[in-house]
N, C-alpha and C positions, 0 to 999 in steps of 0.2 A: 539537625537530623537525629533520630533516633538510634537508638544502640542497638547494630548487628545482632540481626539473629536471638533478639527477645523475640515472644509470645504473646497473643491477644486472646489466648484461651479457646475457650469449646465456643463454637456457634452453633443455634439449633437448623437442623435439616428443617424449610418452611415446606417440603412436598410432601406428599402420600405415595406418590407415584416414584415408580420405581425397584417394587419391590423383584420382579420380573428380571432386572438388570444382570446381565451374566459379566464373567470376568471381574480383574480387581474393581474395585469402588474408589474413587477418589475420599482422600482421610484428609489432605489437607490440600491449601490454595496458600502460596505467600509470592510475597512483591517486593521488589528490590526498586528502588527509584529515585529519580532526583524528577525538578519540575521538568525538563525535558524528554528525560524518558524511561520508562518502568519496563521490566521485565519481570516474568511472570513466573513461577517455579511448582506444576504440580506435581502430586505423591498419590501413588495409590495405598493401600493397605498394606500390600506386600513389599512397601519401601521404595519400588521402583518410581521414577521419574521421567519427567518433560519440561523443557522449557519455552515459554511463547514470550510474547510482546504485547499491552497495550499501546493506544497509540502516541505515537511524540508530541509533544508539546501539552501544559497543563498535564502530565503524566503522572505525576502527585494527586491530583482532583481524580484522574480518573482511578489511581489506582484504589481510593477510598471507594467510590461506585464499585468497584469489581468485588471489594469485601463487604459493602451494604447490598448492592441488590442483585449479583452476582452468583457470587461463590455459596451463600444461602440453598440456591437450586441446585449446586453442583455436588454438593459434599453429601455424599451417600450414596451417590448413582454411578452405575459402573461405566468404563472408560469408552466401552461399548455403546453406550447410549447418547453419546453426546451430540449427535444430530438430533434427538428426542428434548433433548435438554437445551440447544440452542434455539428449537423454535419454540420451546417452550416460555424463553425467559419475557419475548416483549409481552405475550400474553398476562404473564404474571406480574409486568411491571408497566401493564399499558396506559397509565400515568406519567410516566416516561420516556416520550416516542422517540427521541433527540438523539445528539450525536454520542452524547458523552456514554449514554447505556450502552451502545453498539462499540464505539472506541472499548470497553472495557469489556465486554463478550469476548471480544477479539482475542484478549490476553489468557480467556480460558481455551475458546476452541485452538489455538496457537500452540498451546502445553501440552494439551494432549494428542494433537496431530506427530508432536515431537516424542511423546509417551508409545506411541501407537507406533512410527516408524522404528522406535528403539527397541521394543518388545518386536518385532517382525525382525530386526534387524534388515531392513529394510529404508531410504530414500525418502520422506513423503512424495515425492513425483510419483513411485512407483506404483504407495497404495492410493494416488487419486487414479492411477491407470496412464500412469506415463514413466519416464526413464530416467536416466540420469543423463546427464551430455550437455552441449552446449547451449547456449542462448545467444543470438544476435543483438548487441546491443547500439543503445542511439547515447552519443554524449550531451548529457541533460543540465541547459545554464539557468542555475535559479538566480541569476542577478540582473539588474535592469540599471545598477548603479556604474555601467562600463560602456566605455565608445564600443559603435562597430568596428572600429580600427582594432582595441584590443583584444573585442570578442572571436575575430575572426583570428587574427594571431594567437588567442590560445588551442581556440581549435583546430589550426593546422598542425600547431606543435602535442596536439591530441592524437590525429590521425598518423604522426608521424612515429609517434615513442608507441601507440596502443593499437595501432591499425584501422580505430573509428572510421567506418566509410558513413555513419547517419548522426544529424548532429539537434539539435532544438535551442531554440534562443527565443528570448522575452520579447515582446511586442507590446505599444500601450503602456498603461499604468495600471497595478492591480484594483480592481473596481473603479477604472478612473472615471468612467462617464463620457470618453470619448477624449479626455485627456493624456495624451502622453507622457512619457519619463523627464523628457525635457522635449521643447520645439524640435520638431524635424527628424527625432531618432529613428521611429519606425522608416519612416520613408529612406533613412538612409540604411540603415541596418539588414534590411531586407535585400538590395539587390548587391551590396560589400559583402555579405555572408556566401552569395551565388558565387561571384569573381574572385573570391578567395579560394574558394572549395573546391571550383570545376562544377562541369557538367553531369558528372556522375554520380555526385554525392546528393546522399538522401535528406534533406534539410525538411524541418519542422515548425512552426513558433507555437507559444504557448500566448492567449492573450488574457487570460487570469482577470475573467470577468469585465474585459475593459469597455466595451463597446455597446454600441446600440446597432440594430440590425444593420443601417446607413452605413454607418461609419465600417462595420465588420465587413458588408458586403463591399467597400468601398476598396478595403485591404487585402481582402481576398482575393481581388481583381489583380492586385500587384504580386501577392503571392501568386497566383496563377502564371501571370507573365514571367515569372523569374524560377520558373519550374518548381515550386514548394510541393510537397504532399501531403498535411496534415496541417489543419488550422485549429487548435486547441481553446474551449473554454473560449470563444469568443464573447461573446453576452454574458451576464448576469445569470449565474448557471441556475438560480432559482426560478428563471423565467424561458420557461420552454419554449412558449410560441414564438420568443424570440430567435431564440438558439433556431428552431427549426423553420424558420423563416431565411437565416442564413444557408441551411444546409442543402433548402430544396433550392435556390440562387446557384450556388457555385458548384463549379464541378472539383477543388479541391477536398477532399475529406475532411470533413469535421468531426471533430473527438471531443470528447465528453463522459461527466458523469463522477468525475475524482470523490464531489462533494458528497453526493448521493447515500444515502443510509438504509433509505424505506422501502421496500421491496415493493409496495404497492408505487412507489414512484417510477421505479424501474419498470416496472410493467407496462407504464404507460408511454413511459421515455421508447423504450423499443419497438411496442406498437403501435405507437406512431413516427416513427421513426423520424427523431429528434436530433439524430448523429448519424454518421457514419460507421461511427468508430467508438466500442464501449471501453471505461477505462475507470473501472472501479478500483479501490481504493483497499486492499487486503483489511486494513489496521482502522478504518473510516467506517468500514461496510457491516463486520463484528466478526472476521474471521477467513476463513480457506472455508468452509461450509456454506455460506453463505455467497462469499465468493464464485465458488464454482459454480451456483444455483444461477447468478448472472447470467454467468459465460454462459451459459448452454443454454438459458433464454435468448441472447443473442445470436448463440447457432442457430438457433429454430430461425431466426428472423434473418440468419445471413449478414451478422454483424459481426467481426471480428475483435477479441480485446486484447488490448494493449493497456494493462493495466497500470495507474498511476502507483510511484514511487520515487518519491522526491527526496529519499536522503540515504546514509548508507546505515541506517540500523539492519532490526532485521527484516524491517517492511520490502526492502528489497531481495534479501534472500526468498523470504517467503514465493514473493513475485516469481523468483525466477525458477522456483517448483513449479508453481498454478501454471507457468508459461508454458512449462515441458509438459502437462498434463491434460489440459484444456482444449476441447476440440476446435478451438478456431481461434489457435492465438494471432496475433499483430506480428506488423512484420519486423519487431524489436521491443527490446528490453526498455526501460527509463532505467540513465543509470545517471546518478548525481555525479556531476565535475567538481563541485567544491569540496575545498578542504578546512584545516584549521583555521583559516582568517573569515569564513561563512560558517562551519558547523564546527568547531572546537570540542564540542561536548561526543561527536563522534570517535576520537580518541580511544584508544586503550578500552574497549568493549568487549574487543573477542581473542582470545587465546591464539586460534589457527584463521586467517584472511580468508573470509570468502568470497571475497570480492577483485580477484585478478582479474584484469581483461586481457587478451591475447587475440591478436589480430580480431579485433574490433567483438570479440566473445567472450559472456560470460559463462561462467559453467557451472551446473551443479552435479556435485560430490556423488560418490557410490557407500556414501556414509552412514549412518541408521539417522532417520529421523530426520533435522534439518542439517546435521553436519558440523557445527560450530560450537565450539565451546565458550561461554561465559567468560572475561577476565574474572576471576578469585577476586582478584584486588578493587576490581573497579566494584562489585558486590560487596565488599567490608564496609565502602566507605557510602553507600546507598542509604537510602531508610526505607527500613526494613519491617513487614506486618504480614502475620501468620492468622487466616480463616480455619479453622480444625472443629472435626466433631469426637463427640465420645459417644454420638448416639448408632456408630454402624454394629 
């Protein structure tokens, strides 16, 4: 890794535009990051700051894209402008339609969302038009390597210490093609998670591309009979007629969308109503800008989102802003149940927890900005790479 807190020097501004731009200007973009996950640090002129997030995993790759084809558009334009600048950049970089550009957008429009609540003193809930307060949340198992025996045992002991009344568990194998985890899981995991939970509890699966329409509608059927309300990601989420072949079939809800990047994709997904349920991806998508652009294509259409967030950086904070602000959120949060023996690298990231649950709720802060502070420590030992101009 690189040595804390060196310099990559002047980078030149590639726009003209801009000139127009009120308030400070963004002077510099740096990144702190290991391969799993980068954080994003910007500065305007007048010293002040924000911090955001790229997205996790390859977060080294991506944090290299947010200093090549990124931060280029960003440094000289003011703080104010960054929805001008956000649809600016696929324009500028439309040789690169892909994930990895929008994963690393993310980490600027993220920085200044947090720039912008600090200067307001102010929440970002508040300046997307929403509060501070709680969020409902669902306990979220990203494992398929566990019997229903002990999945359902830790979820009880979830709803018992945390209050969890909604819970989601894996189904299938991820892109398995109709393959399962091992013979016979789904079929049993499904109605063991019902007889464990009661009648009241809000249960979920995620099936992580497993299925062909057959086989998904197949399972749907069982989720239906065992009272489920959400069937996630059934199909090969790249193949819509599929997915929505499942969704006009059952009457359980279908969610979608985690993977999604292209705006032009999303338009189509929801006008033709492909899901039930939208569930973009804050850190996938390239931002809370973007983001909310979703959500409120989906209000138009009467779709509610329940945005994906699978682990505890700050994709999940984030979430649970856009949650409190969004005119048609879901009826819960994703909140990740593992810990160090699944996410180890989760550890020692943030100074103050923003992640307590309390009867079955998360909350966000009446804090400037997103609320949480950086561990110091876990940043020294990062690698570290500063965007700067000398041309404002």
């Amino acid at each position: 890794m690189s040595t804390p807190y060196s310099t990559s020097g002047a980078v030149p501004v590639r726009t003209a535009r801009g000139t127009d731009d009120t308030g400070p200007r963004i002077a510099k973009v740096e990144t702190f990051c290991t391969p799993l996950i980068g954080f994003v640090r910007v500065s305007a002129e007048d010293g002040t700051t924000g911090w955001g997030q790229v997205s996790t995993y390859n977060s080294d790759l991506t944090c290299e894209i947010l200093h090549r084809q990124v931060a280029p558009w960003a440094l000289g334009r003011g703080m104010d402008a960054l929805e001008e600048v956000i649809a600016e950049i696929p324009m500028r970089e439309h040789k690169f339609p892909g994930t990895y550009l929008r994963r690393a957008m993310a980490g600027l429009d993220t920085a200044v969302w947090d720039w912008r609540g600090k200067v307001a003193g102010k929440p970002v809930a508040e300046l997307l038009g929403g509060s501070a307060g709680p969020v409902r949340a669902y306990a979220s198992s990203m494992r398929r390597d566990i019997t229903p025996e002990d999945e359902a045992d830790r979820m009880q002991r979830l709803r018992d210490q945390h209050g969890f009344d909604a819970f989601k568990v894996r189904v299938g194998a991820e892109c398995g093609q109709d393959r399962d985890e091992w013979e016979g899981r789904t079929e049993a995991i499904i109605p063991a998670l019902r007889k464990a939970m009661g009648p009241d509890a809000a249960l979920l699966v995620d099936g992580n591309s497993g299925f062909s329409p057959s086989r998904a509608i197949e399972m749907g059927r069982m989720l239906e009979a065992s009272g489920y309300e959400h069937f996630e990601e059934p199909c090969p989420y790249w193949e819509q007629e599929q997915t929505a072949e499942v969704t006009r079939t059952l009457k359980i809800d279908v969610a979608g969308g985690e993977q999604d990047c292209d705006m032009q994709h999303w338009k189509r997904m929801i006008e033709n109503r492909v899901v039930d349920i939208i569930q973009p991806d804050i850190l996938y998508l390239g931002g809370m800008v973007r983001s909310m652009d979703v959500a409120r294509m989906g209000h138009a259409a009467g779709l509610p989102c329940t945005p994906h967030a699978a682990n505890l950086s700050l994709v999940t904070l984030f979430t649970m802003h856009l949650m409190r602000a969004v005119p048609n959120p879901g009826r819960y949060l994703e909140f990740s149940i593992e810990g160090d023996d699944y996410y180890p690298w989760q550890r020692g990231l943030f100074r103050n927890d923003p992640f307590t649950i309390s009867e079955g709720q998360a909350r966000v802060s009446d804090l400037p900005g997103w609320g949480v502070e950086i561990c110091p420590e876990w940043l020294a030992k990062s690698a570290y790479k500063c965007s700067e101009t000398d041309q404002l």
